[in-house]
C-alpha positions in Angstrom: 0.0 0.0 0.0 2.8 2.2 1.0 4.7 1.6 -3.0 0.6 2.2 -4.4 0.7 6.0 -2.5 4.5 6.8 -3.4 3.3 6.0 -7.0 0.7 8.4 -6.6 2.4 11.0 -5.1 5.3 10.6 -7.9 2.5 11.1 -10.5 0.8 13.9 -9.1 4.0 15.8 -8.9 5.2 15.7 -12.2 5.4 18.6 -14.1 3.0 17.8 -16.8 0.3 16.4 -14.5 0.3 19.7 -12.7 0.3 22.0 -16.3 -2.9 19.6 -17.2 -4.4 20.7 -13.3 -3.7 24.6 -13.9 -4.7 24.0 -17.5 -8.4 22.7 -16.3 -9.3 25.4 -13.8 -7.9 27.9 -16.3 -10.3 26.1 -18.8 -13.4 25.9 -16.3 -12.8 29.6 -15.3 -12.6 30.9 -19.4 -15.7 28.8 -19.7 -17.7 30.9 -17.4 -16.7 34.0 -18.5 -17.8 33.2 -22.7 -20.9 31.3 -20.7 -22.1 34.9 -19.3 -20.8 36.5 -22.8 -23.1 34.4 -24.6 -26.1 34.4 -21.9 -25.9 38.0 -20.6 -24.8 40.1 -24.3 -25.6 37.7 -27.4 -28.6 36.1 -26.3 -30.9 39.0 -25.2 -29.6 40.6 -28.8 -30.8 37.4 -30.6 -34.1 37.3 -28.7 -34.6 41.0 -29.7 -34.0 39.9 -33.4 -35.8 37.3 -33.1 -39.1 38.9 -31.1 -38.9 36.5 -28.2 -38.1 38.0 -24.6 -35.8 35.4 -23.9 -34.1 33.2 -26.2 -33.1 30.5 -23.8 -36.9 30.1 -23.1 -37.8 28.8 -26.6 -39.2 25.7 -26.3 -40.4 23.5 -29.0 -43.7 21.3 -27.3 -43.4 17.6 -29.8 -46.0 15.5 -28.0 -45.2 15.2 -24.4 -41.6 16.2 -24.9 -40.2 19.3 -24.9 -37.3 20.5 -27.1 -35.3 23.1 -25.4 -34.2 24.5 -28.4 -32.9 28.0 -27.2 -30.8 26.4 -24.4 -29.0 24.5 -27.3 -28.2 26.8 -29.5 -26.9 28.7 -26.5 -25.1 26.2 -25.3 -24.2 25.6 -29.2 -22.9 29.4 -29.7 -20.6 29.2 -26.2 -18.9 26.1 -27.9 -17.9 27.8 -30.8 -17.0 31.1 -29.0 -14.8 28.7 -26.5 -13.4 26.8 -30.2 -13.1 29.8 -31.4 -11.1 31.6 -28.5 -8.6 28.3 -28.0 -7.9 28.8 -32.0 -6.8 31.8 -31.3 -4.5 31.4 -28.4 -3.2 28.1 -30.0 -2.3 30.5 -32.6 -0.4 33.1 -31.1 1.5 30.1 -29.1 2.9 28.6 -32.7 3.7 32.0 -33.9 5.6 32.5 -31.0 7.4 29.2 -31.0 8.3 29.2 -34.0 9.8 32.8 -33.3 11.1 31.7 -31.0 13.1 28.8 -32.7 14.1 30.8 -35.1 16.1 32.6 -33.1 17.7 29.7 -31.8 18.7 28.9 -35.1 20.0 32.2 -36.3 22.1 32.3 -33.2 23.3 28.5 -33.7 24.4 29.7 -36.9 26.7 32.7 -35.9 28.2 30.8 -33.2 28.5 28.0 -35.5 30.5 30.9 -38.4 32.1 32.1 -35.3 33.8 28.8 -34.3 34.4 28.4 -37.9 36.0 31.4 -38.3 38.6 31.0 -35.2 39.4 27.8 -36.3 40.4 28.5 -40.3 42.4 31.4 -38.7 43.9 29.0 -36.7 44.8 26.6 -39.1 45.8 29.3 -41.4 48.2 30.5 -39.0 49.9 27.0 -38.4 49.8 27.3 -42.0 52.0 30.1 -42.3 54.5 29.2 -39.4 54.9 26.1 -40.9 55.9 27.3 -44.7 
């Protein structure tokens, strides 16, 4: 039991396990905030457009069931407003990467000249005290 809990506690405390953790609360607490964008701004603006008071309210009656179609398509625009948000960021992140490794690059190469450069002088030197 005592291996099973220092297993665990190993697990937990890698790096990536924590990202994933921070990663989740930061995701739950973004999708609040497009939740009350969607529910609190565009939603009274579509139920304006579309006549009805409240958009969320819009219920289709089939039968004995009732359709909730105005929660969906709610529920429907958040999703794409959350898609659309990570796109972004996602975005921004590769741009900046690959600036990033650019840079590396572009330094790897002048150190790489500089080396090169020391070390034909060098041999160009022993070159000359030789002759």
């Amino acid at each position: 039991m005592r291996s099973f809990m220092n297993e665990f506690r190993d697990f937990i405390m890698r790096g990536n396990v924590m990202d994933l953790a921070v990663a989740f609360i930061m995701g739950a607490a973004f999708q609040t905030v497009v939740k009350s964008v969607v529910n609190d701004l565009i939603m009274p603006l579509v139920g304006i457009v579309t006549g009805s008071i409240s958009f969320s309210a819009v219920v289709w009656h089939i039968g004995s069931a009732d359709i909730k179609i105005g929660a969906f398509i709610s529920t429907l625009i958040t999703f794409l407003l959350t898609s659309f948000a990570v796109f972004l960021i996602l975005q921004g992140v590769r741009k900046a990467q690959a600036l990033a490794s650019k840079e590396v690059e572009e330094e790897e190469e002048t150190v790489l000249e500089t080396e090169l450069g020391v070390l034909q002088e060098i041999r160009d030197s022993l070159a000359t005290k030789k002759d």
